[in-house]
C-alpha positions in Angstrom: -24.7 44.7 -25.2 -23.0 42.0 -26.7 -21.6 39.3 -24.1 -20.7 35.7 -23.0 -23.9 33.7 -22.1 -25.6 30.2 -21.4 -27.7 29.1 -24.2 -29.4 25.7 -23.5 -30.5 23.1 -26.5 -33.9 22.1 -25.8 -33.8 19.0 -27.9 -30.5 17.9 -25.8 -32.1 19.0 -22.4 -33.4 15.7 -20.3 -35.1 17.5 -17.5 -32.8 16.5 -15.1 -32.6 19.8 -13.2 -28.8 19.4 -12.5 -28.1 22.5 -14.0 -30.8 24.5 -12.0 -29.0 23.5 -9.2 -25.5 24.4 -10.4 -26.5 27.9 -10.9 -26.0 30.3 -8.1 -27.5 33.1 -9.9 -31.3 31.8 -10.4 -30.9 32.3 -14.0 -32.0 28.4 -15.4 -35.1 27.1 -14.1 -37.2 24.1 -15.3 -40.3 25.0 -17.9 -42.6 22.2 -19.1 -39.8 20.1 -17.8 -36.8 21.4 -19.6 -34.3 24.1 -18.2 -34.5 27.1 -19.5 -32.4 30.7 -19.2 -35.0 32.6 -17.9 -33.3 35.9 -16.7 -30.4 37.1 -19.3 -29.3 39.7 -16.1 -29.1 37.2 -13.6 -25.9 34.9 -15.9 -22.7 35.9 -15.2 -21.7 34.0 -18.4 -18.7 32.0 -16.3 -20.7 28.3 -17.2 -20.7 26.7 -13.6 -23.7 24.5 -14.7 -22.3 22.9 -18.3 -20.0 20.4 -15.7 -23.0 19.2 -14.9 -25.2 18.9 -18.1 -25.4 15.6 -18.7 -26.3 15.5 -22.2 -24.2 18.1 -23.4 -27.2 20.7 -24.1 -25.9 23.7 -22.2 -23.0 26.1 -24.2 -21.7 29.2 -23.7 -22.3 31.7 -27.1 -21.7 35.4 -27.8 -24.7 37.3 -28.5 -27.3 40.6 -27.6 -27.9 40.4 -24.0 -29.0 42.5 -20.9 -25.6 43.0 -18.6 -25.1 41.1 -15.6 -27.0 43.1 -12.5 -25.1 41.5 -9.4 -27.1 43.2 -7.7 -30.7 42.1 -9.0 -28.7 38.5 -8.3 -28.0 39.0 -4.4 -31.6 39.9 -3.9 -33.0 37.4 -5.4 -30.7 35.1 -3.9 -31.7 36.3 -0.1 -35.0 36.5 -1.6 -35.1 32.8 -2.2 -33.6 31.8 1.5 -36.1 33.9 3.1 -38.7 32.3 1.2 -37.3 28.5 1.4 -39.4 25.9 3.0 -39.1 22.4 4.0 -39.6 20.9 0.4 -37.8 23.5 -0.6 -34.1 22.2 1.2 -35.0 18.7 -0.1 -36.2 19.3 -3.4 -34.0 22.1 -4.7 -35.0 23.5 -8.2 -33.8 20.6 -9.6 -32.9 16.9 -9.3 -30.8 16.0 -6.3 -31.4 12.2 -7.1 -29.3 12.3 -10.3 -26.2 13.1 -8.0 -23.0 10.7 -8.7 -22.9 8.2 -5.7 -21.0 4.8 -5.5 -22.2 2.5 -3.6 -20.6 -0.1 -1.1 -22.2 -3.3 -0.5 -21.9 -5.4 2.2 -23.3 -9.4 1.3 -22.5 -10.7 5.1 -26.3 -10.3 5.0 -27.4 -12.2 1.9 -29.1 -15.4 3.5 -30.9 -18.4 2.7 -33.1 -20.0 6.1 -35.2 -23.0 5.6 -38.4 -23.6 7.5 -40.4 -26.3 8.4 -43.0 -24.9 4.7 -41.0 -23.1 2.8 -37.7 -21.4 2.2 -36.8 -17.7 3.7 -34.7 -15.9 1.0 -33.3 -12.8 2.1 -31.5 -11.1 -0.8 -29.5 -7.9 -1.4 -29.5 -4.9 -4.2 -26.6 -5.8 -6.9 -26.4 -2.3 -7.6 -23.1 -0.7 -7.4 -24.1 3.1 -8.6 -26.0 6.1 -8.9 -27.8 7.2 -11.0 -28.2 4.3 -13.3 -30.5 6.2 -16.6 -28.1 6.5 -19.7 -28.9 9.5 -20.3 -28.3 10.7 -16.3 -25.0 8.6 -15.8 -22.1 11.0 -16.0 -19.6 9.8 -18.8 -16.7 10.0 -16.5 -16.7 8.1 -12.9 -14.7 6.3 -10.9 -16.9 3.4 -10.9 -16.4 3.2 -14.3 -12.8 2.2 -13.7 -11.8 -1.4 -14.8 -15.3 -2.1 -15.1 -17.5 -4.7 -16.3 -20.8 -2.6 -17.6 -24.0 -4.1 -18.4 -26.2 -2.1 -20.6 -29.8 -3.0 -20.5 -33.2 -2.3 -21.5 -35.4 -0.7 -18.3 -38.2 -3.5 -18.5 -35.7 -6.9 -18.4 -35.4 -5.9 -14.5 -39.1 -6.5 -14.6 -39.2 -9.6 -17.0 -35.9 -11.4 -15.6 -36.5 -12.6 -12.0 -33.1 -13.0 -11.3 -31.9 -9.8 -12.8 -29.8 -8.6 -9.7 -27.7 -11.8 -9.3 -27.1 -13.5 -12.9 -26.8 -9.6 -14.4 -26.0 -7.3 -12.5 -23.9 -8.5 -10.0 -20.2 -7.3 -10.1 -21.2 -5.2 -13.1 -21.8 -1.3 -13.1 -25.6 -1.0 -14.7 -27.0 1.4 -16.7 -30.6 1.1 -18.0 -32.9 3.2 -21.0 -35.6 2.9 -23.3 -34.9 3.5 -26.5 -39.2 4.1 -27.4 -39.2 6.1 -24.5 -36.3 8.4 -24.3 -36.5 11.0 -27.3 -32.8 10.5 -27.6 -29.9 8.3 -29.7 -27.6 6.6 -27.2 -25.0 6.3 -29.0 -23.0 9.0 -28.5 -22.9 8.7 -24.9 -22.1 5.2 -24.6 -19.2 5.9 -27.2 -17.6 8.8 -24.8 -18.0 6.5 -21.7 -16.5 3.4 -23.4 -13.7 5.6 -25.1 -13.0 7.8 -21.8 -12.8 5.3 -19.7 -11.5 1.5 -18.5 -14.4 -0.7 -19.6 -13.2 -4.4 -19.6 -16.7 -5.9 -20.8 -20.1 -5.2 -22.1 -23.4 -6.9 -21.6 -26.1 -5.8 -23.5 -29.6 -7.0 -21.9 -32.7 -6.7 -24.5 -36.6 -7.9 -24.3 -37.6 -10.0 -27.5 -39.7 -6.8 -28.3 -38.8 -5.0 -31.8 -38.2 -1.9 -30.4 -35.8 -3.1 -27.7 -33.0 -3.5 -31.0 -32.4 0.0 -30.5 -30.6 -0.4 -27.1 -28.6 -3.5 -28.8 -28.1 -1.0 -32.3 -26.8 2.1 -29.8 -24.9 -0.2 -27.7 -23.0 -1.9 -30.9 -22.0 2.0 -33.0 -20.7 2.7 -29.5 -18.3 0.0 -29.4 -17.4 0.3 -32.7 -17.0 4.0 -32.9 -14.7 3.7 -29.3 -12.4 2.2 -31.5 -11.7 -0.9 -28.7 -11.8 -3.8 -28.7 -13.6 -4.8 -26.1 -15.7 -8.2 -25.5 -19.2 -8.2 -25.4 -22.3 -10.0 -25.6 -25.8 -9.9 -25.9 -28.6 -11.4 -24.1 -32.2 -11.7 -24.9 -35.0 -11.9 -22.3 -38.1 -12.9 -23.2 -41.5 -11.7 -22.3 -42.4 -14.7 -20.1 -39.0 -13.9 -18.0 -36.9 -16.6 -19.9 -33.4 -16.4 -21.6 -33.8 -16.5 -25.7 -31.0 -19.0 -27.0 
């Protein structure tokens, strides 16, 4: 029959497993880590799990499928509770650590204590949200909201030893690789820039070649936002300096 169902873009899909998750039925599950529609009778065809597609790689088409068996569903769904373990509550089928989370900090804790030798630092996370991967962040969040965002290569956290507290302090931070991830930022960073309250942008690159991508994707996105928004880019070098 001809009906309403998911279809998911493997070139879009990040593995997250959100969308596993999302869907009640059992219909997605992760394959060589990538979601896929494995059972056409088990989607209703409503779309609970595109909210939650970070990327943008599940859609709902109209083609030649088997009909929804509500039945085949609610077996397999006591099926699976029957069946769950341990790992199972934690784990899920997909990624529970990609949830949306803000976090409060409190820095009554943040010391310095000298000793007779040497000097006791005891210092505190700057991080003010969860997740923190472009391509996991949800475009729109509340901690996005009059916010100063610093968008920075992964390995400057690494390189810079004072990352937390002359970067990221104060600022929401989101982090990718643009060698690594099989993906153009761009378009991401332009719906979170245009969709939201962003008062500033920090972009945070390694001296490396391949870290001008980050800048490059970060730089369309402002300029395709159509805002004017100040911004500024630093460059960290391998040795863990600051390039002037």
């Amino acid at each position: 029959m001809i009906r309403n169902i998911v279809s998911i873009d493997a070139d879009k899909c990040n593995g997250c497993g959100l969308c596993v998750n999302a869907c009640h039925e059992g219909a997605i599950a992760m394959v060589d880590g990538k979601a896929k529609l494995i059972r056409d009778d088990y989607c209703d065809g409503l779309g609970h799990c595109l909210p939650e597609c970070p990327t943008g790689a599940i859609s709902i088409i109209e083609r030649e499928a088997a009909a929804y068996d509500e039945e085949a569903v609610q077996a397999n769904i006591k099926a699976k509770n029957e069946n769950k373990t341990t790992k199972d509550i934690k784990c899920g089928g997909g990624c529970p650590g990609s949830a949306m989370r803000e976090l409060k900090k409190n820095h009554s804790h943040e010391t310095q204590q000298n000793t007779s030798s040497n000097i006791e630092l005891k210092l505190q996370s700057q991080l003010q949200q969860w997740p923190v991967q472009i391509q996991l962040v949800p475009v729109n969040a509340p901690y996005f909201d009059g916010a100063k965002l610093l968008i920075a290569a992964d390995c400057t956290a690494f390189a810079y030893a004072n990352f937390h507290n002359e970067f990221m302090k104060n600022k929401i931070t989101i982090i990718g690789c643009p060698k690594l991830d099989p993906v153009d930022y761009s378009e991401k960073l332009t719906e979170i820039i245009k969709q939201n309250d962003i008062k500033e942008v920090t972009i945070l690159k390694m001296e490396v070649p391949c870290c001008n991508g980050i800048e490059n994707y970060a730089k369309k996105a402002l300029q395709q936002s159509g805002k004017f928004i100040p911004w500024q880019v630093v460059t960290i070098s391998i040795n863990g300096e600051i390039v002037e």
